[in-house]
C-alpha positions as CSV (number, residue, x, y, z in Angstrom):
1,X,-50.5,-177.3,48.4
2,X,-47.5,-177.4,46.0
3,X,-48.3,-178.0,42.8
4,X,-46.0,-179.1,39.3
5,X,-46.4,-175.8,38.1
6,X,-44.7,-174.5,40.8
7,X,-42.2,-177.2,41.4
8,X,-41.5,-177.0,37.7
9,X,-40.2,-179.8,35.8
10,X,-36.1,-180.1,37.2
11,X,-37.6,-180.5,40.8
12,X,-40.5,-182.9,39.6
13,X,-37.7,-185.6,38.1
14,X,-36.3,-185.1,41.4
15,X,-38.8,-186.4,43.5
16,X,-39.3,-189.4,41.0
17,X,-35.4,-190.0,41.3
18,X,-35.9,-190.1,45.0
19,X,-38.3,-192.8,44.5
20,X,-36.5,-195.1,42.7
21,X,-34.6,-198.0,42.6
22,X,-31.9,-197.8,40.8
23,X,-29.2,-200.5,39.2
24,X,-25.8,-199.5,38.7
25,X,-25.7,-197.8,35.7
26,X,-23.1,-196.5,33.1
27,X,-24.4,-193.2,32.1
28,X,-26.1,-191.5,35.4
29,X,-29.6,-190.9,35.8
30,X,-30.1,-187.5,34.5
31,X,-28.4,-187.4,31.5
32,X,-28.8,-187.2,28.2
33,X,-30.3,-190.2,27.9
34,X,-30.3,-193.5,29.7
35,X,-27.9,-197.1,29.6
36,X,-27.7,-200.2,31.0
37,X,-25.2,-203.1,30.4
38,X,-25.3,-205.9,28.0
39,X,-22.1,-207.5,28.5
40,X,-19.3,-207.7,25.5
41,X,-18.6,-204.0,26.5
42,X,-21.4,-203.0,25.0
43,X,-24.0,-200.6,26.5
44,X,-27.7,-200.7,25.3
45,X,-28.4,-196.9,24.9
46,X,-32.5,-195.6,25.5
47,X,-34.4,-192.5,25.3
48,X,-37.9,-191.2,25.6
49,X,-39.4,-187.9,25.1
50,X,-42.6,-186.1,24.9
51,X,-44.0,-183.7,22.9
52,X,-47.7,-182.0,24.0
53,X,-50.1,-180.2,21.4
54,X,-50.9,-177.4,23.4
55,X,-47.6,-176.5,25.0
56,X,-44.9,-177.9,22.4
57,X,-46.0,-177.0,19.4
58,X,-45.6,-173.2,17.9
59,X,-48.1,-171.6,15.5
60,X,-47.8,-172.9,11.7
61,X,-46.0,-176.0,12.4
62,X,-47.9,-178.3,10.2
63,X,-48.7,-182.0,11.5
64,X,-45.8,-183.1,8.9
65,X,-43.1,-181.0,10.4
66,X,-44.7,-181.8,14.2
67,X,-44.3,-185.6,13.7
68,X,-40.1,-185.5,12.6
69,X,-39.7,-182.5,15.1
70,X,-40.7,-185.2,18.0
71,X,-38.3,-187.8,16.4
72,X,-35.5,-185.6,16.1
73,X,-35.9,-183.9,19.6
74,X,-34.6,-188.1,20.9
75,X,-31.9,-188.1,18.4
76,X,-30.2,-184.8,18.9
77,X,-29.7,-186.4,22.8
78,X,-28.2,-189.4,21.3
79,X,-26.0,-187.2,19.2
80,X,-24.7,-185.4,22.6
81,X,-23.6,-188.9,23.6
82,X,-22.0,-190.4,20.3
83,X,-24.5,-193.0,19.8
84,X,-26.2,-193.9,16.6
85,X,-30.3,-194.5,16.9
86,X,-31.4,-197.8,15.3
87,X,-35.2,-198.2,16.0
88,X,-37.8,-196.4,17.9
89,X,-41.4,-197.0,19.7
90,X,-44.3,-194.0,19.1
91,X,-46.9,-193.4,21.5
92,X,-49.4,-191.5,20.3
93,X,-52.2,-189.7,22.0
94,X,-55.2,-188.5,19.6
95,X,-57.7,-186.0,20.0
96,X,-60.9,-187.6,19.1
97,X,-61.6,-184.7,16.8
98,X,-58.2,-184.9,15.2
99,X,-58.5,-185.2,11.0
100,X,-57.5,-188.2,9.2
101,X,-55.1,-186.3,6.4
102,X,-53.4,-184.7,9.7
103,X,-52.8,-188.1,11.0
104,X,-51.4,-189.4,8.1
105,X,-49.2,-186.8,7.7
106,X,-48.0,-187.0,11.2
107,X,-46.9,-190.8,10.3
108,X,-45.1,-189.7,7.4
109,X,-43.1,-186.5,9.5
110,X,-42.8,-189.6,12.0
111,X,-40.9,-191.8,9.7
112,X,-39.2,-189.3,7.8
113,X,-37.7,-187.9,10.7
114,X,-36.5,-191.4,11.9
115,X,-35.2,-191.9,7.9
116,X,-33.1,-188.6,8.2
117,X,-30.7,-190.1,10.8
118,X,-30.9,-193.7,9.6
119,X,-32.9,-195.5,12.4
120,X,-36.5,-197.1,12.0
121,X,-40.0,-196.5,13.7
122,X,-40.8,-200.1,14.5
123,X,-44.1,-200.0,16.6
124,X,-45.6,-198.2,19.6
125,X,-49.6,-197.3,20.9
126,X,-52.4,-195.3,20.2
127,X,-54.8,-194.5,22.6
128,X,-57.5,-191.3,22.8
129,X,-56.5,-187.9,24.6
130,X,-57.4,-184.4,25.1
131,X,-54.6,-182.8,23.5
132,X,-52.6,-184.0,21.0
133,X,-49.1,-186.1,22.6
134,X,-46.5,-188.0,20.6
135,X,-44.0,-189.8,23.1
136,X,-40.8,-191.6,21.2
137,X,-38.8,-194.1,22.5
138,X,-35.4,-194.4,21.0
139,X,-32.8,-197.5,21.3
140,X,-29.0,-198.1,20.0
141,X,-26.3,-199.7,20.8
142,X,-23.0,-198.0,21.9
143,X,-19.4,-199.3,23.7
144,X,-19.0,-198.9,27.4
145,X,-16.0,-196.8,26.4
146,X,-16.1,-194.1,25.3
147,X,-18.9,-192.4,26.0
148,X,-19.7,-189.0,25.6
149,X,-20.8,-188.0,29.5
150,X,-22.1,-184.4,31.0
151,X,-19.3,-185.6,33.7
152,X,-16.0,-185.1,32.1
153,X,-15.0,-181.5,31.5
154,X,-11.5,-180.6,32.9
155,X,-9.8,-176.8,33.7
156,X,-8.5,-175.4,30.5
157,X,-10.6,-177.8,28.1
158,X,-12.4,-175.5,25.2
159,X,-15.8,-175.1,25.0
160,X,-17.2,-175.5,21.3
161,X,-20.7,-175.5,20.3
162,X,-21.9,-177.0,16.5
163,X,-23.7,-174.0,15.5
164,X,-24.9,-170.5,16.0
165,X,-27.5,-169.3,18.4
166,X,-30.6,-167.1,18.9
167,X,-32.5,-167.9,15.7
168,X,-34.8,-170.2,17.2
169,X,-35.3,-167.7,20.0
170,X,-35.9,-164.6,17.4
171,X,-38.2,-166.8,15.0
172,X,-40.2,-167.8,18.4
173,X,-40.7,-164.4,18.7
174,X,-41.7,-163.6,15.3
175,X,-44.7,-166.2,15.6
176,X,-45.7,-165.4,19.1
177,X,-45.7,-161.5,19.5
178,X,-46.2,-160.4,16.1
179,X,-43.1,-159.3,15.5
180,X,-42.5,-158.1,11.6
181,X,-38.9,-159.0,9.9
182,X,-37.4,-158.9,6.6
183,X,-38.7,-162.0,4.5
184,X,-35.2,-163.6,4.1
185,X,-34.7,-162.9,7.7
186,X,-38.1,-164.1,8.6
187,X,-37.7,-167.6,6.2
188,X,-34.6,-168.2,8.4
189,X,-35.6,-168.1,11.4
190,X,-39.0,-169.8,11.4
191,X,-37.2,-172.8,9.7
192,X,-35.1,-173.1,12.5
193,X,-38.1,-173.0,14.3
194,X,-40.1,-175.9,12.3
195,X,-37.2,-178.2,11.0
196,X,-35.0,-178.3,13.6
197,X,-31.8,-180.5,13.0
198,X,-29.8,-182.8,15.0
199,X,-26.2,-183.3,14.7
200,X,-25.7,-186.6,15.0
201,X,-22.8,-187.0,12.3
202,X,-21.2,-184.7,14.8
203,X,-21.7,-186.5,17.5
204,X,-20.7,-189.7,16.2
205,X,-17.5,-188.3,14.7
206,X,-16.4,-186.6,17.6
207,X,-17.4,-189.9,20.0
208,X,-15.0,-192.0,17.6
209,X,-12.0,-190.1,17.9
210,X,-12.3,-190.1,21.8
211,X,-11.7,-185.9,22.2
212,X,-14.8,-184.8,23.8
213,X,-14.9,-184.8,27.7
214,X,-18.2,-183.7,28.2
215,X,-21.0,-183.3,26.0
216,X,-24.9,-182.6,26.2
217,X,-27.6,-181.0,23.7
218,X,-28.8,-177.5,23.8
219,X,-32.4,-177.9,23.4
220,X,-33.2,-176.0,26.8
221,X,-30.8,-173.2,26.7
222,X,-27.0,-172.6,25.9
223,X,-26.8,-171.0,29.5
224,X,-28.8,-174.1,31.1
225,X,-26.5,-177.0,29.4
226,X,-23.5,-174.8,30.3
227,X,-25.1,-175.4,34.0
228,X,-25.7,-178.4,33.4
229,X,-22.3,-179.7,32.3
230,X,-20.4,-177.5,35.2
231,X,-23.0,-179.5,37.5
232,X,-22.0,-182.6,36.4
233,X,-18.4,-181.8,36.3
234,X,-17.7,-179.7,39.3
235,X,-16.4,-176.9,37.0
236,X,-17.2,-173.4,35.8
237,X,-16.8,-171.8,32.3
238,X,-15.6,-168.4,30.6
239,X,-17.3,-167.8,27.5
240,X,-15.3,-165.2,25.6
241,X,-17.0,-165.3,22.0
242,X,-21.0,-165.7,22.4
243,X,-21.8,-168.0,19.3
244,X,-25.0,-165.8,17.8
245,X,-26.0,-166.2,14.7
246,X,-24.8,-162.2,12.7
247,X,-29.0,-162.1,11.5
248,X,-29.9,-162.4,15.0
249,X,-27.6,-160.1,16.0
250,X,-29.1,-157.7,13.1
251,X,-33.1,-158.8,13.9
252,X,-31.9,-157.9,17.6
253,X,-30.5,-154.1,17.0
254,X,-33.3,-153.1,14.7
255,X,-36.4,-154.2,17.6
256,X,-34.0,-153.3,20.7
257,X,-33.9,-156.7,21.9
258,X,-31.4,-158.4,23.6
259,X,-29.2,-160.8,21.4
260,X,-27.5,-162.4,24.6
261,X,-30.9,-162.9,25.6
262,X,-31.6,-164.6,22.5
263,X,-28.3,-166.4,22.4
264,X,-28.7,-167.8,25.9
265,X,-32.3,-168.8,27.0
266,X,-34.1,-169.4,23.7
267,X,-33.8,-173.2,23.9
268,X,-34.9,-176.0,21.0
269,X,-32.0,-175.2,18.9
270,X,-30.1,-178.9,19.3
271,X,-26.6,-177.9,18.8
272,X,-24.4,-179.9,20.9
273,X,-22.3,-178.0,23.6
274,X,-18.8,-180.0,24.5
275,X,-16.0,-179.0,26.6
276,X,-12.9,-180.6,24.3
277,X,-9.1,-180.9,25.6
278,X,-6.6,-178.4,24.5
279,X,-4.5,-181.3,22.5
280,X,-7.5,-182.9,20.6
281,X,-9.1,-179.4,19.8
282,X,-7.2,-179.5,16.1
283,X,-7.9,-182.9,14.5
284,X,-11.5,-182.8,16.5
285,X,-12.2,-179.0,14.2
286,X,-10.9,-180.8,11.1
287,X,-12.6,-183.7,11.1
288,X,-16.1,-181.8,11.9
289,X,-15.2,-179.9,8.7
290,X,-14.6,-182.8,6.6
291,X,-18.3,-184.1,7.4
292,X,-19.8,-180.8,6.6
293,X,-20.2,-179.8,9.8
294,X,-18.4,-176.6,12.3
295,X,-17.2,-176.8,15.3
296,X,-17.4,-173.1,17.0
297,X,-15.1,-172.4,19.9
298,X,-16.8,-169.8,22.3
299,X,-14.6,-170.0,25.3
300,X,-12.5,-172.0,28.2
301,X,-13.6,-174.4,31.4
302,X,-12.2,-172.9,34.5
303,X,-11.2,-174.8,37.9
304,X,-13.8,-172.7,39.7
305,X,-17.7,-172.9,39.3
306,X,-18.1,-169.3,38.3
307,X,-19.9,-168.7,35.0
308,X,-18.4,-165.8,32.7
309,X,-19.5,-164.3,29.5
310,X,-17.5,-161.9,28.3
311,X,-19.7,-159.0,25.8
312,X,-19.0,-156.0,24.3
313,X,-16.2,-154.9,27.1
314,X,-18.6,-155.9,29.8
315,X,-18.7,-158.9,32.1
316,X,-21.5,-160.9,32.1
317,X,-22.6,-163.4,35.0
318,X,-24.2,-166.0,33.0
319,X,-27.9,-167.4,34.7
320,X,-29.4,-170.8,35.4
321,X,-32.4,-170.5,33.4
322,X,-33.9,-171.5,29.9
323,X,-36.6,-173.6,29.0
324,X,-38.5,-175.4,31.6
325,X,-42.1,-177.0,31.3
326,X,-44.5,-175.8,34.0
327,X,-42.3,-172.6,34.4
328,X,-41.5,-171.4,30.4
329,X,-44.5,-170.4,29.3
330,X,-45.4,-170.0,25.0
């Protein structure tokens, strides 16, 4: 018998798909997140994710930081598509053994987490389970055009990312296998580890000046969303300047790991990946930079489904893997 563990999660929301019946719909199924039509040109814009005690949630993470970790986790996929997050529904599963000051401070990560990005928690269910499992729903309203798709990349668009990679991958590490690390070193990566960050004024600013053509988050891989968009887009990519962070790159030479490893497959790191034409690539860097924010080339989309990363004078082929549940393992 075939089980989910090893159909893994990709081919499980493929047999669902199968089953359905679906309307016509302005973002496609698979996405980011989800739309349907409202008429005035306006699309009503709708995510849910889940995040599972046992499997989701790394050693240390107190209830505090779990409950905005599983708000944010929505709104960095509504920051891949442009879309500000208005209000949301949490479903929460409790452990009957689970402590009351842990609860309330799961509310409070909850709604600060929802506060951070400007949207409300307006409601939701409770209901007993064996393992802890927070489920968020999260609704906005966006135009029909543009919108920020997986679908869109062209040949000779540039590939950008928001921020540097690896350090959630190395501070995974740290808490998992025991690894030792400078404290400074050690601070920074388990806080990208614990209070991950969407980048939603990103995404917003880069959706109103209409100069992204594809766009998705990065929270299972920058290899898999690379996939992902070249999927989507019937294209490949060259990525000529690997965006790792300089302590990973450090952390990595001193324990003889990897850092393309790190840089690549970690996952849950929510920088946005986006493939941006040649012509818009100036005025969409500055005005990144005026908000605070960085916009990080790291290479080129190719007319050809190939998938480059050039390292160190080697050529690398770049693999469809990162995080998947049933198959990525804590």
């Amino acid at each position: 018998m075939t089980t989910a563990e090893k159909l893994g999660e990709r081919k499980i929301i493929g047999i669902i798909r199968e089953a359905l019946s679906l309307p016509s719909m302005p973002i496609p199924f698979g996405d980011d997140v989800s739309g349907i039509k409202i008429g005035n040109n306006r699309v009503a814009i709708l995510k849910i994710d889940m995040l599972v005690g046992k499997t989701d949630v790394p050693p240390t993470m107190n209830s505090w930081q779990l409950g905005r970790k599983a708000v944010v986790m929505n709104i960095s996929d509504f920051a891949a598509k442009g879309v500000k997050p208005l209000v949301s529904l949490v479903a929460l599963g409790v452990p009957p053994t689970f402590l009351k000051r842990d609860l309330e401070q799961l509310a409070k990560g909850l709604n600060a987490g929802a506060q951070e990005y400007g949207a409300h928690i307006i409601g939701g269910d409770t209901g007993q389970a064996s393992s802890l499992v927070i489920t968020c729903s999260l609704f906005g309203i966006s135009k029909a055009n543009p919108l920020m798709l997986r679908s869109g990349a062209r040949s000779g668009d540039i590939v950008a990312v928001t921020g540097l990679f690896g350090k959630t991958s190395a501070g995974l590490k740290l808490l998992l296998e025991n690894i030792s690390a400078p404290s400074a070193t050690r601070k920074l990566f388990l806080n990208s580890v614990l209070m991950p960050r969407a980048r939603l004024n990103e995404g917003l600013t880069l959706s109103r000046m209409g100069a992204v053509s594809a766009s998705i988050d990065s929270s299972d891989g920058l290899a898999w969303s690379l996939y992902e968009i070249s999927r989507a887009s019937g294209v490949g990519f060259v990525i000529d300047n690997l965006p790792v962070a300089p302590e990973v790159l450090e952390f990595a030479r001193h324990k003889s790991i990897d850092p393309v490893e790190l840089a690549l497959y970690g996952g849950e790191e929510y920088e946005l990946v986006l493939t941006i034409n040649q012509r818009s690539w100036p005025k969409a860097s500055q005005a990144v930079k005026e908000i605070g924010g960085s916009l990080i080339r790291i290479g080129r989309v190719l007319d050809r489904t190939d998938m480059i990363l050039h390292w160190e004078g080697r050529t690398i082929q770049i693999e469809p893997r990162g995080w998947e549940h049933f198959k990525s393992g804590r």
